[in-house]
C-alpha positions in Angstrom: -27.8 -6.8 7.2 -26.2 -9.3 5.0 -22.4 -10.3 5.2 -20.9 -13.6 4.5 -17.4 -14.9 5.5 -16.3 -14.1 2.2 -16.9 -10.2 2.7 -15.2 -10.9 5.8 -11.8 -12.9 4.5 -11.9 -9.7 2.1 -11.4 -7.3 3.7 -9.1 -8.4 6.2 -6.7 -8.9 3.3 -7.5 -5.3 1.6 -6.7 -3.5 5.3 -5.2 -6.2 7.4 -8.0 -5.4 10.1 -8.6 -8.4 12.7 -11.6 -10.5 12.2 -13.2 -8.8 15.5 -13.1 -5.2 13.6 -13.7 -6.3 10.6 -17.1 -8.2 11.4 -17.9 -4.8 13.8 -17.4 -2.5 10.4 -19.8 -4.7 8.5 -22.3 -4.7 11.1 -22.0 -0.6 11.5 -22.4 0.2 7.7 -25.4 -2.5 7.9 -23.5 -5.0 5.5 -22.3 -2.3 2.9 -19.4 -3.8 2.2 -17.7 0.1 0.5 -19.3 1.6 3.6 -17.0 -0.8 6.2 -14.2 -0.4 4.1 -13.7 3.2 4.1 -14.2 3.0 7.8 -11.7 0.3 8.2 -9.3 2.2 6.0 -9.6 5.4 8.5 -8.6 3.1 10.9 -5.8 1.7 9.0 -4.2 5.5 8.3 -4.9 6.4 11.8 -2.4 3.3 12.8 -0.1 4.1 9.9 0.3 7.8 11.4 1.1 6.5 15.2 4.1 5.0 13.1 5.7 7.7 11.6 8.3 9.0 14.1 9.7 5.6 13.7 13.1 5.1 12.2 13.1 3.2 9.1 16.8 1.5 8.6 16.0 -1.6 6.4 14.2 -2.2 3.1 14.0 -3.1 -0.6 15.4 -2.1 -4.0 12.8 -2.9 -6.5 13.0 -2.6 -10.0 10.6 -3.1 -12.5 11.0 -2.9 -16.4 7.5 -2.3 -18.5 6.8 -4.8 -21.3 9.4 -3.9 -24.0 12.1 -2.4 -22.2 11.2 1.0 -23.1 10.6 2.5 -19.5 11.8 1.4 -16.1 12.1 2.2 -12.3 13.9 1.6 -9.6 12.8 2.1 -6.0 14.3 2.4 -2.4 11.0 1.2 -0.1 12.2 1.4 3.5 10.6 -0.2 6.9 12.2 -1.1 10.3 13.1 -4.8 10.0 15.2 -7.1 8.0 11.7 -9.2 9.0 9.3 -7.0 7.6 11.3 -6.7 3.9 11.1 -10.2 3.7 7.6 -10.5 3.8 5.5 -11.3 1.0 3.3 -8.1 1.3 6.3 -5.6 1.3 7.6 -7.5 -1.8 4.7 -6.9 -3.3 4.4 -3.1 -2.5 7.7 -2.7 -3.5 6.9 -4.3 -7.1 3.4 -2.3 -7.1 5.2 1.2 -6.5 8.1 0.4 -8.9 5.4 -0.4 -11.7 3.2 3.0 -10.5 6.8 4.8 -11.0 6.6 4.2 -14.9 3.2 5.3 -15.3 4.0 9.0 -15.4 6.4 11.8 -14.5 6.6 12.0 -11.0 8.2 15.3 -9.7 9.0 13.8 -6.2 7.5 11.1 -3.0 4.3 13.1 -2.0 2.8 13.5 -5.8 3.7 9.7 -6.1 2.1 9.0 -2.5 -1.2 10.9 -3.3 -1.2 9.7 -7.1 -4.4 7.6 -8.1 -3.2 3.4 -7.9 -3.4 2.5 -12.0 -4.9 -0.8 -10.5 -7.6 0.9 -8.3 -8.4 4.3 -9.5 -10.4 4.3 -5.3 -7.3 4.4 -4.6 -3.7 6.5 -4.0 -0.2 5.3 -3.3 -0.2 6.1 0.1 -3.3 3.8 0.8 -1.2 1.2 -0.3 1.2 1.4 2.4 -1.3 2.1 5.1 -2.3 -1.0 4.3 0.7 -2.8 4.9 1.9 -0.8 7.8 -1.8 -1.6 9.3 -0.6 -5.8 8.3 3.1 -5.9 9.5 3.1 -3.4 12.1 5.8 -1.2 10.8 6.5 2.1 9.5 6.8 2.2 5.4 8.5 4.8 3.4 9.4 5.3 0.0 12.9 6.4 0.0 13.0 7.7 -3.5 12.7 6.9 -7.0 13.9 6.8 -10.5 12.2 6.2 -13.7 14.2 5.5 -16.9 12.9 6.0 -20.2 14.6 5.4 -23.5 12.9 8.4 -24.9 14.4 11.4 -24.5 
């Protein structure tokens, strides 16, 4: 079983998992670092789903323009706290979906939730925010969506 502190620092910041559970998943898939972090990742949905009877009443408007302003998106990602939108990992998740908006044709939330991330084909949308419901401790919700494209 091999596992440094790197593997470690990893993937507390792919799941948001504490060190305790993190070093307990790597020591259960015998140091295969995939192996802990699809079990982590169980974990992390499994916390996202305690979440969702939560209300959601504060958020972010992203927008996000593709290089030569052919195609755009704007997004409404909601959580529960003025707190939470103002941290650096929902900015980020906000920009990330905005971007995944321009990739295709989205018909609504759910095909963009289970849609493959274009920056890690492992994994979808909705992982995304599991993760960062698992790291701030808050329910996440795309709203909705737009894309705009100059093409008709």
């Amino acid at each position: 079983m091999s596992f440094n502190i790197n593997d470690i620092k990893k993937l507390r910041e792919e799941t948001g998992a504490g060190v305790l559970e993190v070093k307990q998943a790597l020591e259960n898939a015998e140091g295969d670092y995939e192996k802990a972090k699809a079990e982590l990742m169980k974990k992390v949905a499994a916390k996202a789903a305690k979440k969702a009877d939560r209300v959601t009443k504060d958020g972010l408007v992203e927008s996000y323009i593709h290089a030569g302003g052919k195609v755009g998106s704007l997004v409404t990602l909601a959580c529960e706290t003025d707190f939470v939108a103002k941290t650096d990992d929902f900015k980020k998740l906000a920009h990330e979906v905005a971007m995944q908006v321009c990739t295709e044709e989205f018909e609504n939330v759910d095909e963009l939730l289970n849609s493959e991330y274009i920056r890690d084909p492992g994994k979808k949308i909705k992982d995304l925010i599991d993760e960062v419901v698992a790291k701030v401790g808050e329910k996440v919700e795309i709203r909705e969506f737009t894309k705009f494209n100059v093409r008709a």
